[in-house]
C-alpha positions as CSV (number, residue, x, y, z in Angstrom):
1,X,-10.7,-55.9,67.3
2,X,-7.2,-56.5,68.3
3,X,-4.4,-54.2,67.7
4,X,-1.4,-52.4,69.7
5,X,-2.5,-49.3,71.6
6,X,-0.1,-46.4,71.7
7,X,-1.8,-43.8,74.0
8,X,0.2,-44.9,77.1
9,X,2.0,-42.0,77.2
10,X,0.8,-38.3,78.0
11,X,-0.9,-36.5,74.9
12,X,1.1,-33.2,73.8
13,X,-1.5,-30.8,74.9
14,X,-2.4,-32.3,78.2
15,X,-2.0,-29.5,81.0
16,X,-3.3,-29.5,85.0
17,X,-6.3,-28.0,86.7
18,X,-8.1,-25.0,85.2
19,X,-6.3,-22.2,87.5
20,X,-4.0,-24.0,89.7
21,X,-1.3,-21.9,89.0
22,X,1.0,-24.6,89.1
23,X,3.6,-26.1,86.8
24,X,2.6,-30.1,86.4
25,X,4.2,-33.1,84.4
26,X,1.4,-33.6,81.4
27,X,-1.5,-35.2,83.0
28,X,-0.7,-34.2,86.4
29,X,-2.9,-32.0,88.5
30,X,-2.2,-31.0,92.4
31,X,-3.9,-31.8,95.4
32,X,-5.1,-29.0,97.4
33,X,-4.6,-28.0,101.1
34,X,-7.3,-29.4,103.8
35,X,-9.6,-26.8,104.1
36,X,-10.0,-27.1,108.0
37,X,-6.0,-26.5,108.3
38,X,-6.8,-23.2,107.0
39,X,-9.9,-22.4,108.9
40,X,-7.8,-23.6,111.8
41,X,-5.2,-21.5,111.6
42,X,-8.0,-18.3,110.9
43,X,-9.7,-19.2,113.8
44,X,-6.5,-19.0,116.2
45,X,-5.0,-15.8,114.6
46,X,-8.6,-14.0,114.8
47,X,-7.9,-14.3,118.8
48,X,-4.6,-13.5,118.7
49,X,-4.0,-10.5,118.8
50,X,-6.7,-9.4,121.2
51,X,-5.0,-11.2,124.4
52,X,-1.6,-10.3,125.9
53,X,-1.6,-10.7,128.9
54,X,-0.9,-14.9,129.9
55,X,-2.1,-14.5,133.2
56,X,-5.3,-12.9,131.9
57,X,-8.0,-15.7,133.1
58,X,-9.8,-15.4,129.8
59,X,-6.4,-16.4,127.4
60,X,-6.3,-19.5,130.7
61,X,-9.5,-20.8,129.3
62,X,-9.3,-19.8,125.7
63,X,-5.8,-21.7,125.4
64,X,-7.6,-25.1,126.7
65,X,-10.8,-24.3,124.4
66,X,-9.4,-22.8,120.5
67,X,-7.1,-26.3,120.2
68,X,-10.3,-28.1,121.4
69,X,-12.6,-26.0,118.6
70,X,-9.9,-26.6,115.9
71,X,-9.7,-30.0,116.7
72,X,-13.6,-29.9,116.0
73,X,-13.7,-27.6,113.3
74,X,-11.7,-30.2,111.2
75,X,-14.0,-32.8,112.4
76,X,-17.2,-31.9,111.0
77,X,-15.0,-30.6,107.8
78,X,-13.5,-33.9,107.2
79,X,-16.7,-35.7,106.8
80,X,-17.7,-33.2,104.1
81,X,-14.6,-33.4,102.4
82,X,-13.9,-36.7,102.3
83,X,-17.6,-36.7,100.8
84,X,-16.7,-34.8,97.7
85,X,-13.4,-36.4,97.3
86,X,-14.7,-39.3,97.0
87,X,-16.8,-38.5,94.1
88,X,-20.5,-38.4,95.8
89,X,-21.4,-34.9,94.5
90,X,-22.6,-34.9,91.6
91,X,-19.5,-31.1,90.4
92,X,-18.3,-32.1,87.3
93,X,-17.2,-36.1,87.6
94,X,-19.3,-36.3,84.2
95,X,-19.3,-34.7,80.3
96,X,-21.5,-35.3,77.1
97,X,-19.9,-37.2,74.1
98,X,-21.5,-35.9,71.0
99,X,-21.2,-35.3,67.2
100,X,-22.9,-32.7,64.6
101,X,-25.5,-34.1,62.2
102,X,-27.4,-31.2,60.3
103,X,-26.3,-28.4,62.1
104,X,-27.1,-29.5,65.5
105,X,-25.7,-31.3,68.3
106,X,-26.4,-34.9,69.0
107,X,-25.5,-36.7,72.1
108,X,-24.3,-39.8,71.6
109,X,-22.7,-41.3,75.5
110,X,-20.8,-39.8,78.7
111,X,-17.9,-40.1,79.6
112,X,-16.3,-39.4,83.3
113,X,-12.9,-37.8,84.8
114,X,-11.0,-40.2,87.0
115,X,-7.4,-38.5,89.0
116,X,-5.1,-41.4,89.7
117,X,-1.9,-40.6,91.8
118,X,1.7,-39.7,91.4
119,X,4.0,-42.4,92.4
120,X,6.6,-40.1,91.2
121,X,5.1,-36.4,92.0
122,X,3.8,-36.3,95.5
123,X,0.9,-34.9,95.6
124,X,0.2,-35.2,91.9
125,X,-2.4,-37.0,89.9
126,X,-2.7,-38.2,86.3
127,X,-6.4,-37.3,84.8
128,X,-8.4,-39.3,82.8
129,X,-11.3,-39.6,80.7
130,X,-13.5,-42.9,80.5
131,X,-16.1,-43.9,78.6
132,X,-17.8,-47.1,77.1
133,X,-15.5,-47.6,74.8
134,X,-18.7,-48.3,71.5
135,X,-19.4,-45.0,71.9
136,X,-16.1,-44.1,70.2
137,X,-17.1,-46.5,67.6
138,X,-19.8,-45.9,64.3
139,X,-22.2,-48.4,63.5
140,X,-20.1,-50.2,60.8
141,X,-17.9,-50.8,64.3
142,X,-15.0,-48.6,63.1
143,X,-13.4,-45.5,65.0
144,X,-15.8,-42.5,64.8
145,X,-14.8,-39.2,63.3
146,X,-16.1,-36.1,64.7
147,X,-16.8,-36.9,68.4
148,X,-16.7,-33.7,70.9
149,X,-16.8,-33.6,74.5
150,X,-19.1,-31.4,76.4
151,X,-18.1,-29.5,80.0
152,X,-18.3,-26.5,81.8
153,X,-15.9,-23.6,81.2
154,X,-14.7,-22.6,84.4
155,X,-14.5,-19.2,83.4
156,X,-17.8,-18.8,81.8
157,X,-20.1,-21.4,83.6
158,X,-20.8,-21.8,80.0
159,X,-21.1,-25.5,78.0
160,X,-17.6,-26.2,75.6
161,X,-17.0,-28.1,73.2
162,X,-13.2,-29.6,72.5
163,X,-12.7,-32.8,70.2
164,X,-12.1,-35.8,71.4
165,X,-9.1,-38.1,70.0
166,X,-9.4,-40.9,67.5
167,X,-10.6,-44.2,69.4
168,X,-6.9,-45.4,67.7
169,X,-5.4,-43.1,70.6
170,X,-7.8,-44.7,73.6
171,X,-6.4,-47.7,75.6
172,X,-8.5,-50.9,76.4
173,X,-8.4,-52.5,79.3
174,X,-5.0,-54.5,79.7
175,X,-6.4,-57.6,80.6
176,X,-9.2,-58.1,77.7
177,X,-9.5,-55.7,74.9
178,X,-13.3,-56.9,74.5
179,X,-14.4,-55.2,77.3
180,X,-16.3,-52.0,77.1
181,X,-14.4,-49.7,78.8
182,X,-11.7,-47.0,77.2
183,X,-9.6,-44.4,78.8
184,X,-7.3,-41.6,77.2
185,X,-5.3,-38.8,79.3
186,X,-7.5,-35.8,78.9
187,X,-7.4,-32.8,80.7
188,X,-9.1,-29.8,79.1
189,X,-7.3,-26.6,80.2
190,X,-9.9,-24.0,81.8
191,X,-12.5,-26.7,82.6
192,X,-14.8,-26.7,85.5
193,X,-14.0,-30.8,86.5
194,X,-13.5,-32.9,89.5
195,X,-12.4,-36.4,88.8
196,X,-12.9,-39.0,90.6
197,X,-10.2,-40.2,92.9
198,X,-8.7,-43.7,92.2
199,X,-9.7,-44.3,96.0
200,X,-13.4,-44.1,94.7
201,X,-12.7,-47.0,92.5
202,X,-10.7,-49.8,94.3
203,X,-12.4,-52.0,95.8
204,X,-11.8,-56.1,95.9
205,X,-14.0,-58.9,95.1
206,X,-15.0,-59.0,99.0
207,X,-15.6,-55.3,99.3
208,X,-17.4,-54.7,96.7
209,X,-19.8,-57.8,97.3
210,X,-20.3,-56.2,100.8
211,X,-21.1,-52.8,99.4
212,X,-23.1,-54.0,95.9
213,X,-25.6,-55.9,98.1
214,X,-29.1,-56.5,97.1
215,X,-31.5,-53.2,97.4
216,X,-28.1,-51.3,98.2
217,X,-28.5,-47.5,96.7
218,X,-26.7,-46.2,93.5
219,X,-27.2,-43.1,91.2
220,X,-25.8,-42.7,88.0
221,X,-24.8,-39.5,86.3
222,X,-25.1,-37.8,82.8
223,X,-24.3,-34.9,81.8
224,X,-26.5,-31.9,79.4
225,X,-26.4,-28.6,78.6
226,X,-29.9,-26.9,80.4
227,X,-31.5,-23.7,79.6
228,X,-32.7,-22.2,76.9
229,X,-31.4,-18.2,77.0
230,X,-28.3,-18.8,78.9
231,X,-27.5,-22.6,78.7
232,X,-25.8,-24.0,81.5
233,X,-23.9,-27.3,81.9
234,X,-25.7,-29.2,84.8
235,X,-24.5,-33.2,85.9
236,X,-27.4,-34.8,85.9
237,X,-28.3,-37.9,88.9
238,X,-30.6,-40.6,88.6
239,X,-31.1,-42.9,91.3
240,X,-32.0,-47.2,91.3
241,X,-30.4,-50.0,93.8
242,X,-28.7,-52.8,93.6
243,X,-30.9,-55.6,91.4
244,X,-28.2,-58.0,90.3
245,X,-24.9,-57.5,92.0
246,X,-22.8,-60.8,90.7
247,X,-22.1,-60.3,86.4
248,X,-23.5,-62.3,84.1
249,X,-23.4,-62.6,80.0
250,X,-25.3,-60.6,78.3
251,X,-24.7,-58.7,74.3
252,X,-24.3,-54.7,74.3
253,X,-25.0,-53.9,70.9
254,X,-21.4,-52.4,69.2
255,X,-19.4,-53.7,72.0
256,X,-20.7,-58.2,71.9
257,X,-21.2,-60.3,75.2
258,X,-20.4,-58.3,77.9
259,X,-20.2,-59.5,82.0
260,X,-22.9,-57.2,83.6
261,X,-24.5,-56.3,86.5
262,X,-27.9,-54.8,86.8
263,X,-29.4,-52.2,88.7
264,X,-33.0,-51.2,89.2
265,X,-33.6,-47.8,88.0
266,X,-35.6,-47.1,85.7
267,X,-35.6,-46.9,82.0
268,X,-32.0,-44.9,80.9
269,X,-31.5,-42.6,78.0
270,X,-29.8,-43.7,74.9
271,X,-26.6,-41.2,75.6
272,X,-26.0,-42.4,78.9
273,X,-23.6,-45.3,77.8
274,X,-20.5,-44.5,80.1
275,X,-22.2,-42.9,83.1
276,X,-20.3,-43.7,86.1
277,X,-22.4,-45.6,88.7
278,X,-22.2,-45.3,92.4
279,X,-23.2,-47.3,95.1
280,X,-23.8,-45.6,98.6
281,X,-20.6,-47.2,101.2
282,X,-22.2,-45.3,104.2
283,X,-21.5,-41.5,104.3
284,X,-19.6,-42.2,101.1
285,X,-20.5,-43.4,97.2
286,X,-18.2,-46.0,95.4
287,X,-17.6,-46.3,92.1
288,X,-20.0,-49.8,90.8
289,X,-19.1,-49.4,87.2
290,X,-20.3,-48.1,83.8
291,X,-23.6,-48.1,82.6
292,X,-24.6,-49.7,79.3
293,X,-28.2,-48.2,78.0
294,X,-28.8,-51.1,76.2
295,X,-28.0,-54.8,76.1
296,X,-29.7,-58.2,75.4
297,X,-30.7,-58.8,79.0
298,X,-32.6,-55.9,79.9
299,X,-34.7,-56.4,76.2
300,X,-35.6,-59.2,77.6
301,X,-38.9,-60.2,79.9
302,X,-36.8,-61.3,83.2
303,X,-34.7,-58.4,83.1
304,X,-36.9,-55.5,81.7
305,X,-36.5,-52.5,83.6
306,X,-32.8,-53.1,84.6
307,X,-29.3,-51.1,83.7
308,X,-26.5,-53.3,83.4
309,X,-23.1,-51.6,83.5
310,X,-19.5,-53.0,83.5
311,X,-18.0,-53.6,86.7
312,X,-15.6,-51.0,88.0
313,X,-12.8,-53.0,88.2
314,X,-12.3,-52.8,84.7
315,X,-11.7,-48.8,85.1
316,X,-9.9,-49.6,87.9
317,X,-7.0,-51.9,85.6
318,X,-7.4,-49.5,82.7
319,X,-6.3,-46.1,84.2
320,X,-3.5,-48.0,86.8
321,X,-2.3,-49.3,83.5
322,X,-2.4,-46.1,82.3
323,X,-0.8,-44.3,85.1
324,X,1.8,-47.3,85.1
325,X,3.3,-46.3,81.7
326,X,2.9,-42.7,82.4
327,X,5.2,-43.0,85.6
328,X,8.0,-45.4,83.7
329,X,8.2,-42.2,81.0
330,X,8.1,-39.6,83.6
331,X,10.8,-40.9,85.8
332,X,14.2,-39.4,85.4
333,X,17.5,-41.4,84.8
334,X,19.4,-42.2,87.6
């Protein structure tokens, strides 16, 4: 299905970060401050009041030790953070897609948050929201009416609802409008969600055949509203490793032959088209790709009990795209 897309540019309605408190371009969100700067600077101030006296032997040996302790304090910070920037916890990356059918909700993929940076805004990013792009699609294969997406309220901890746009408004990736992958800027205001950094998702050929290695660890994640008296949102992780790193051919029903890889984990549920797919780079996870519940390979004998999911480089072209446009709209005349 070819056609022109339009949604290059930021969607009226787009706004920044639940709670910021900051004025962004559409799309944008900012990053925030290192957290060990600030317990840093806590740390000196909580001693220095205290001692006035410079030729007091204790303020001798505390001036040598607190830039020592800061220095530290960052250090085993950093690892942390650098964790959760780089999308290993499982806060929020993901959302439900579903529709209504007789009253009640039915989940039909997920869909995941990706924050690509400002070339133009320092400190910015543009957020998007990726999917496979059949599940935008019914079964006749046209665009799907009535499609919601499901997160956490920040306010409330409760699930939302908010719909989605028309698949007309998603862009395809740049290079080959057949593969499975579909972005759209999307930033629900007031929602608890922590994309997933463009960082997360680069990787070339050679890195990512280094990192995808055979029996390498991944977990995927879906999202579902749990409880039954006060429902929750919760990101759900399921873990496999690293079956079939190099893609091959194989037919995703509603999206046609697909280049897959396949991981070994399990049998997947039917709404879990679009989960992101990590693969562990040491202390840190890195976007694989996007899982598809159900292709031609995996019904088969050889491959029964493998995933496949569309390499991440596809994401990767699709939201850079994306932010390309974005920046050419957003920059002002010289």
């Amino acid at each position: 299905m070819k056609r022109t897309r339009r949604a290059l540019f930021s969607r009226p309605g787009t706004r920044p970060f639940a709670r910021s408190g900051n004025i962004s371009p559409p799309g944008l969100a900012q990053n925030p401050l290192p957290e060990c700067l600030l317990a840093a600077q806590a740390l000196v101030w909580c001693f220095a009041v205290p001692i006035t006296t410079r030729n007091n032997p204790l303020h001798r040996v505390l001036s040598l030790l607190l830039p020592l302790l800061a220095i530290w304090l960052c250090a085993i910070r950093r690892p942390a953070a650098a964790h959760a920037d780089q999308g290993t916890q499982p806060l929020r990356n993901v959302a439900g897609i579903v529709t209504h059918r007789d009253g009640k909700q039915v989940p039909i993929g997920t869909a995941f948050f990706v924050a690509v940076p400002s070339r133009v805004f320092e400190g910015r990013s543009f957020v998007y929201l990726v999917t496979a792009h059949h599940n935008l699609l019914d079964a006749s294969g046209k665009p799907a009416a009535g499609l919601y997406l499901v997160f956490e309220d920040a306010a409330t901890g409760a699930t939302r609802e908010q719909e989605l746009p028309l698949e007309t408004k998603w862009v395809l990736n740049p290079s080959n409008e057949s593969v499975d992958v579909a972005a759209v800027p999307f930033n629900p205001a007031d929602a608890n969600i922590a994309p997933i950094p463009l960082g997360s998702i680069m990787a070339t050929e050679t890195e990512m055949a280094a990192l995808a290695e055979t029996g390498a660890q991944t977990y995927y994640l879906t999202a579902a509203s749990v409880g039954i008296r006060n429902p929750r949102f919760e990101a759900l992780a399921r873990f496999g490793r690293v079956s079939v790193a190099r893609p091959l051919e194989a037919e995703v029903p509603g999206a046609g032959v697909q280049r897959l890889c396949f991981m070994d984990g399990g049998g997947t549920p039917g709404f879990s088209s679009g989960a992101p797919v990590f693969v562990q780079a040491g202390l840190r996870f890195v976007l694989w790709g996007i899982l598809e519940s159900t292709n031609s390979a995996s019904a088969g004998p050889t491959f029964q009990g493998l995933a496949g999911l569309v390499p991440a480089s596809a994401v990767a072209e699709t939201v850079q795209a994306m932010a390309a446009a974005q920046e050419k709209n957003l920059r002002k005349p010289k």
